[in-house]
Structures are given as C-alpha cells and as structure tokens.
C-alpha positions in Angstrom: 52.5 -139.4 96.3 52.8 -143.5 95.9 52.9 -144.7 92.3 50.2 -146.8 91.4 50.9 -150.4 89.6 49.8 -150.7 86.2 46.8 -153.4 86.1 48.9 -155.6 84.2 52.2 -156.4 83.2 53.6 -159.6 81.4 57.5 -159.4 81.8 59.4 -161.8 79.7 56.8 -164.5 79.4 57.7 -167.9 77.7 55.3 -170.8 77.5 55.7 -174.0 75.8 53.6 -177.2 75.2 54.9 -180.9 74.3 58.1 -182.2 75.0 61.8 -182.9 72.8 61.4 -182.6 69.2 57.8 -181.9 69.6 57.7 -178.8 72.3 56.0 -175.6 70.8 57.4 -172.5 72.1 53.7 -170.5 72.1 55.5 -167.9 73.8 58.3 -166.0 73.4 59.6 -163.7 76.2 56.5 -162.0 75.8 56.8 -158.4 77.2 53.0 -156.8 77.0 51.6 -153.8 79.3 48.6 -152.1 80.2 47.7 -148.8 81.6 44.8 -148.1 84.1 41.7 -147.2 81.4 43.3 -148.5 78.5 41.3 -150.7 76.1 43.7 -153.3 73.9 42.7 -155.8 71.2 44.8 -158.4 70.7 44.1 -160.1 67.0 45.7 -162.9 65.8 45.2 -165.9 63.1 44.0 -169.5 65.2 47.4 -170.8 66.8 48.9 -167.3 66.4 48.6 -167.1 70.8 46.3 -164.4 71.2 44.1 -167.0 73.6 47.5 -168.6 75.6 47.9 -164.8 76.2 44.5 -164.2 77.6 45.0 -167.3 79.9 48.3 -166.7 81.3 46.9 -163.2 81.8 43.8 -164.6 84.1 46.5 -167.0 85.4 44.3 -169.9 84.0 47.7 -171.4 82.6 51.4 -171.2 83.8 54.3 -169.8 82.6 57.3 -171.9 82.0 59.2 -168.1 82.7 58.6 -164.4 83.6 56.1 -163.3 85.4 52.7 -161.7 84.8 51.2 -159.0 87.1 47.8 -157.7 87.6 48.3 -154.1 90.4 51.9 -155.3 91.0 51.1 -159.2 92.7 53.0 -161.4 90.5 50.4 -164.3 89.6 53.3 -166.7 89.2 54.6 -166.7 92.4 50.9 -167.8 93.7 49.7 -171.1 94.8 46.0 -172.3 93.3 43.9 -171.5 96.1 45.6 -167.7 96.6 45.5 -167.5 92.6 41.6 -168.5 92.8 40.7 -165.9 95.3 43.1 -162.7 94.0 41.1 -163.2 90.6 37.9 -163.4 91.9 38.7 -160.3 93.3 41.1 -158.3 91.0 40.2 -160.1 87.5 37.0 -160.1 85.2 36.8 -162.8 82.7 33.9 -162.7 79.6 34.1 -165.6 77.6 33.0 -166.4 74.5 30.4 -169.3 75.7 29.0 -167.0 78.3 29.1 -169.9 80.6 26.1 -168.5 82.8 24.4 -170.7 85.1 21.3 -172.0 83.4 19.3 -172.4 86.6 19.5 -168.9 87.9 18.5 -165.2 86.6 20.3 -162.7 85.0 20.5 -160.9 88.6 21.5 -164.5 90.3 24.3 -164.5 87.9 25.5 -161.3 88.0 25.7 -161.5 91.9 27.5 -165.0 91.9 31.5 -163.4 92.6 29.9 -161.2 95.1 28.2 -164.0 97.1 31.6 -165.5 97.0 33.2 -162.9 98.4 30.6 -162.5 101.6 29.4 -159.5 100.7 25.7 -158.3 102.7 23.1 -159.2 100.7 21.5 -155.8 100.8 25.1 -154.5 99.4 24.3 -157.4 96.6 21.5 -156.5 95.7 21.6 -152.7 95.3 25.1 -153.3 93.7 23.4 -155.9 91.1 20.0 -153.5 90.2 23.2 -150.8 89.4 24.8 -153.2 87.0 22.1 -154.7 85.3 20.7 -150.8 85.0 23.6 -149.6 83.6 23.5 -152.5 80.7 20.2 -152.4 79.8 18.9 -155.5 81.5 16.9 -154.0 84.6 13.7 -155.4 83.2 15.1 -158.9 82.4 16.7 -159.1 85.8 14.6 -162.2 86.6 15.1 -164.3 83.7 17.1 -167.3 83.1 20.1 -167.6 80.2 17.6 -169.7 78.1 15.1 -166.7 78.3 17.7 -164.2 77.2 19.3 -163.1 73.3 22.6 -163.7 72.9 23.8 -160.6 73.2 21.4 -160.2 76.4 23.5 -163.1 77.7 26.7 -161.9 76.8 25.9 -158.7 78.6 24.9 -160.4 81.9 28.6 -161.8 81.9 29.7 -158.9 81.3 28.2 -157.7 84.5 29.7 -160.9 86.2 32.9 -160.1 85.3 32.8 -156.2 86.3 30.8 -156.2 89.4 33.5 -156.9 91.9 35.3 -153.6 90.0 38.7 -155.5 88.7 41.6 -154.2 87.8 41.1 -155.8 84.4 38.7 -157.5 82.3 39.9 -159.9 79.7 37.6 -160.9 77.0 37.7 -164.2 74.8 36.3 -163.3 71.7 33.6 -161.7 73.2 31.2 -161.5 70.4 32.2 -165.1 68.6 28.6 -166.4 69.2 27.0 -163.5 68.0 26.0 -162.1 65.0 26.5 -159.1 63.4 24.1 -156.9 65.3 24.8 -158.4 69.1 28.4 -157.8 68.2 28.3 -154.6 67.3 26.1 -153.5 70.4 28.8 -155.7 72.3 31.2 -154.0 71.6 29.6 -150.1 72.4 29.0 -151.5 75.7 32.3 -152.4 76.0 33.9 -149.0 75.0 31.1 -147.5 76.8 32.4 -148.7 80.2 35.9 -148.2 78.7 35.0 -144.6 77.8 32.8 -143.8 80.7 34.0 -146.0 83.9 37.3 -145.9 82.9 37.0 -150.2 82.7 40.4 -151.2 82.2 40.4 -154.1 79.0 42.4 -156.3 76.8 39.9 -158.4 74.5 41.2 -160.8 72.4 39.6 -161.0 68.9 40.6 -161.6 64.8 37.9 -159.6 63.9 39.3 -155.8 62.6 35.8 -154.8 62.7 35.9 -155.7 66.5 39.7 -154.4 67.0 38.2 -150.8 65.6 36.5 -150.4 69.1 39.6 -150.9 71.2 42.0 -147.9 71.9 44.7 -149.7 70.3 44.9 -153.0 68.6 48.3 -155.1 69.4 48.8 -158.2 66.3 50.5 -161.2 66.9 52.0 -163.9 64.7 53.5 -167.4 65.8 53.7 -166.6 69.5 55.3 -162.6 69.4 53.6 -159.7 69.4 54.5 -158.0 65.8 53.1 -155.3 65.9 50.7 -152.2 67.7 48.5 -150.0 66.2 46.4 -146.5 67.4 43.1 -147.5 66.3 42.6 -143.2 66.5 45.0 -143.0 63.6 43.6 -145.7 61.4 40.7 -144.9 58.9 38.5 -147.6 59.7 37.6 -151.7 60.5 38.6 -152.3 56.3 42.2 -150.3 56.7 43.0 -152.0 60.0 42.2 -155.1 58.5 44.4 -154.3 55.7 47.3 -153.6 58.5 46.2 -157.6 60.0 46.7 -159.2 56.7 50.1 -158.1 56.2 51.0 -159.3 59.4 49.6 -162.8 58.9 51.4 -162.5 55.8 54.7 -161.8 57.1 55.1 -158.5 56.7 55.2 -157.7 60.7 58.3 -158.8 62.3 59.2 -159.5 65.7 60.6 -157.1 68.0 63.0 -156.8 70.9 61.0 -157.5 74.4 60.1 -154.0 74.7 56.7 -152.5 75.5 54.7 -152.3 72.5 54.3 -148.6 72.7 57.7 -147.9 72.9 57.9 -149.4 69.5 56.1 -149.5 65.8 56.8 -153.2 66.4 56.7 -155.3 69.7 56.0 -159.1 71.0 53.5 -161.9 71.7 52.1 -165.0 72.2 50.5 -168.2 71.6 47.5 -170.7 72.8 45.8 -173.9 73.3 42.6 -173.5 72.4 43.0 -170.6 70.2 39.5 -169.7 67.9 
C-alpha cells in the first residue's frame, strides 16, 4: 500500500532579509510538519515569524535554503507560473483582509479558483450552493462583500480557499478584523471543517483564545519554533496564554531541527509583514 505525503513539510528552512551587517536571519533551519487532518496554530509576538512562515508555506516568498513541501512537490524547486497553478490547486489561503472581489457575490467569489481551473459550470455551481450551504451563507449567496458582516465575509473566503479541496489551508490571522463574537464563530467553523471534513490547517494567530481551537498550538520566538503544545492537555485560552507569555519572555528555548512533536521544544520562523 503506497504511503501518502504529508500535506506539508518545511525541511531545514532559512530565510533572511537585508544585506552585511544589516541581514536578519527570520529563519532558522526551520524544520515544521503537518499531518493529513491536523489543525496547528502558530502564535507568535509581531516580528517573531509566525507570518514569513505562513508565506513560505503558500510559496508567496522564497527560501534562501531547504525546501518546503505541500503532498511531497517541493515548492522551491518550482518556477512562478508552475508555483501559481500547483497552489491554486493544492493550497487554500484566508487572509486577514478577506480580499474578496467587491463587484461580485458571495457565490461569484467563492467560485473564482474553480473558474480558473475550467471547471463546467454546472460542476461550479452545484459545488458552490454545497459550500456556501455548509457555512451558513445559502441565503446570502447573491450578495456583494459590502452587503455582508465581517464574519459573513470572512466565511465566503473561507469557502474560496476550500472549494478546490487543498491539501492545506493556511490562515493569516483569520479573525484580526473581527470582533469578539465573529471570531469566535470563526473559529467553530474552522474546527468544524477540521473536526468534520478532516480540513487539513495551520492558522497563524497571537491570540491564545484563538490557539485553544487548534489541535495543537506550536510558539515561536525570534525566527525558531520554541516550543509545541496539546491544546487537549491545556485547561483553557488563560493557561495557554500563560504558556505564550513565558515564551515571549524567554523561557522557551530553541531546539534542535527536529519535528515539533518529537520534542517538548522545537523550531521556527520569522516575517515581513508580521501583525
């Protein structure tokens, strides 16, 4: 029986920014992986790497060395126009701007990677009605972004980014333009899917209260992963925050580049435009 890949694997990752005695090392033979129906939080501090993570991930940025995978193609060793079309297919991205068309509907939105792709319109459409059913937004199907909550925005993305089935979905803060209650429901749907589809995820957030919905919540500090954390074991969004602080205090240190399962402690990353 053929093993499958894991959806994504970051092997020995460094990234750096600037040049001489002004280059940042934002990442530091980052070694990071994700099993099929796993749901990860990364939470870091702004300019901890938590968002440089998430981009090399998507293959929005390079490495400078190692590789990153997403079901075993090594998005390093692509060239831009094969990058653009393997993500389209194999990656779903939610941002924290939503950045949804203004001039077309929820449904129009939703069915924008599948029009892409050439899919047959009657395929698009019974796929889309699926989608928006299954996140609560049949009956705003027609309306535009500027007709639509937050969270009713952030929720059409989030069909965006699942309706071509990736192998992953990586989430920028998520729920950063939200408040309180729209993050909250964010975050059920997202361990809904998680739970229920099996929706493979790494979201990156600093919020513990977010981190709690994740199946494990992975800390990083000045561009290395510090440490990982069952968020089944911990008592709840105050104690996990409890666990953050003393890493953003120094109290995490880094780890050899091993998987951050094998190990209380692991590595991580760092970012450009880190929230």
């Amino acid at each position: 029986m053929p093993v499958m890949s894991k959806p994504l694997v970051v092997d020995n990752v460094v990234k750096r920014f600037g040049r001489g005695d002004g280059q940042v090392v934002a990442l530091d033979r980052i070694c990071f992986e994700v099993d099929h129906g796993d749901f990860v939080a990364v939470m870091g501090a702004s300019g901890s790497g938590k968002s440089t993570l998430l981009h090399l991930m998507a293959g929005l940025t390079q490495a400078d060395g190692g590789h990153v995978l997403v079901n075993g193609q090594d998005l390093t060793a692509m060239n831009d126009k094969r990058l653009t079309l393997f993500r389209r297919e194999h990656i779903g991205l939610v941002f924290q701007q939503f950045n949804l068309i203004p001039t077309l509907s929820a449904a129009e939105n939703v069915a924008l990677p599948l029009r892409f792709a050439g899919v047959a319109e009657k395929t698009i459409q019974e796929r889309v009605a699926t989608m928006l059913g299954k996140l609560g937004l049949g009956s705003r199907a027609k309306h535009r972004p500027d007709a639509l909550s937050g969270g009713e925005q952030q929720r059409v993305a989030i069909g965006r980014a699942l309706i071509t089935n990736p192998a992953v979905v990586l989430a920028d803060e998520p729920t950063g333009n939200l408040d309180s209650a729209n993050s909250d429901a964010i975050c059920r749907v997202l361990r809904e899917l998680n739970e229920t589809d099996n929706v493979t995820i790494v979201m990156v957030t600093h919020e513990p209260s977010v981190g709690m919905y994740a199946r494990r919540a992975v800390f990083i500090r000045d561009g290395q992963l510090c440490r990982t954390v069952d968020t089944t074991d911990v008592a709840d969004a105050a104690a996990l925050g409890v666990m953050y602080q003393e890493v953003l205090s120094g109290g995490g240190s880094a780890a050899p580049t091993h998987d951050a399962r094998d190990d209380e402690v692991d590595r991580p990353v760092s970012e450009t435009a880190d929230v």
